[in-house]
matplotlib code that plots the C-alpha trace (Angstrom):
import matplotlib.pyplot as plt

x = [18.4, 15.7, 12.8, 9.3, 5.6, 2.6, -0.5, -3.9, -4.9, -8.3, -8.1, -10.1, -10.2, -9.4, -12.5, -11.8, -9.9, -8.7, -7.6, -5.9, -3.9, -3.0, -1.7, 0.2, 1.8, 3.2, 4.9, 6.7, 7.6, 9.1, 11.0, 11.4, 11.7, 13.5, 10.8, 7.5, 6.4, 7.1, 5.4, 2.7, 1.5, 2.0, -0.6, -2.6, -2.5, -2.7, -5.0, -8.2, -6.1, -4.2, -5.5, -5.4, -5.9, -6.1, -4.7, -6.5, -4.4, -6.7, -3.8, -0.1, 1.8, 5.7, 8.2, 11.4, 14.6, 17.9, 19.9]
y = [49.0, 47.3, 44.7, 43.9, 42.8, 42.4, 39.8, 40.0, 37.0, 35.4, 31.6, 28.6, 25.3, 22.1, 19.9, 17.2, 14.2, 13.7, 17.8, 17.3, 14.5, 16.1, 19.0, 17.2, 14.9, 18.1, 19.2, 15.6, 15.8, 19.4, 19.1, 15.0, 14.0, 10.8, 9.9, 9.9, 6.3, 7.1, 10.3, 8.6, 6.5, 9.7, 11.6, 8.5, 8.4, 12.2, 13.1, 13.9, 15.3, 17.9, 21.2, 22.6, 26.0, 27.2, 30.5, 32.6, 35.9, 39.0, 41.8, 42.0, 44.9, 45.7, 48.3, 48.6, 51.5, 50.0, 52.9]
z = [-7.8, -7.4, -9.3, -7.4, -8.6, -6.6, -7.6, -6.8, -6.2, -5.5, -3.6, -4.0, -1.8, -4.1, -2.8, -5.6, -4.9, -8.1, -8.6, -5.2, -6.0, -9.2, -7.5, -5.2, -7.5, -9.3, -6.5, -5.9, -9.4, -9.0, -5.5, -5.1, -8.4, -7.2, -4.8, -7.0, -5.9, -2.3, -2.9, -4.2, -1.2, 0.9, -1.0, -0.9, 3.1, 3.6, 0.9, 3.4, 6.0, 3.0, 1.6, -1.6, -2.8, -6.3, -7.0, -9.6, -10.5, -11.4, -11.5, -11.5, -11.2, -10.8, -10.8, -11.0, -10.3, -12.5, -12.6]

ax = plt.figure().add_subplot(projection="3d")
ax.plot(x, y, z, "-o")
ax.set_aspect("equal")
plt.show()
């Protein structure tokens, strides 16, 4: 048995500060929840050293055996 898909994906570096941040601070919120102010100044300190991609999906495509 098995479930699998595949995406196509094309990439695009964030160059925008403000898309950056935004991005990161989604990811505090999601995994550190409890640490968004700490979070914070991090991004704040690391924000020109960090890099962002944005993922665009063209295609997905999966299969799957269940029996």
């Amino acid at each position: 048995r098995y479930e699998s898909a595949v995406a196509f994906v094309k990439g695009f570096e964030v160059t925008d500060a403000a898309e950056k941040t935004e991005a990161l601070q989604k990811l505090v919120l999601k995994y550190a929840p409890d640490f968004v102010s700490e979070g914070d100044r991090y991004i704040a300190g690391a924000l020109s050293r960090a890099a962002v991609y944005r993922l665009q999906i063209e295609a997905v495509t999966g299969k799957a055996r269940r029996r």
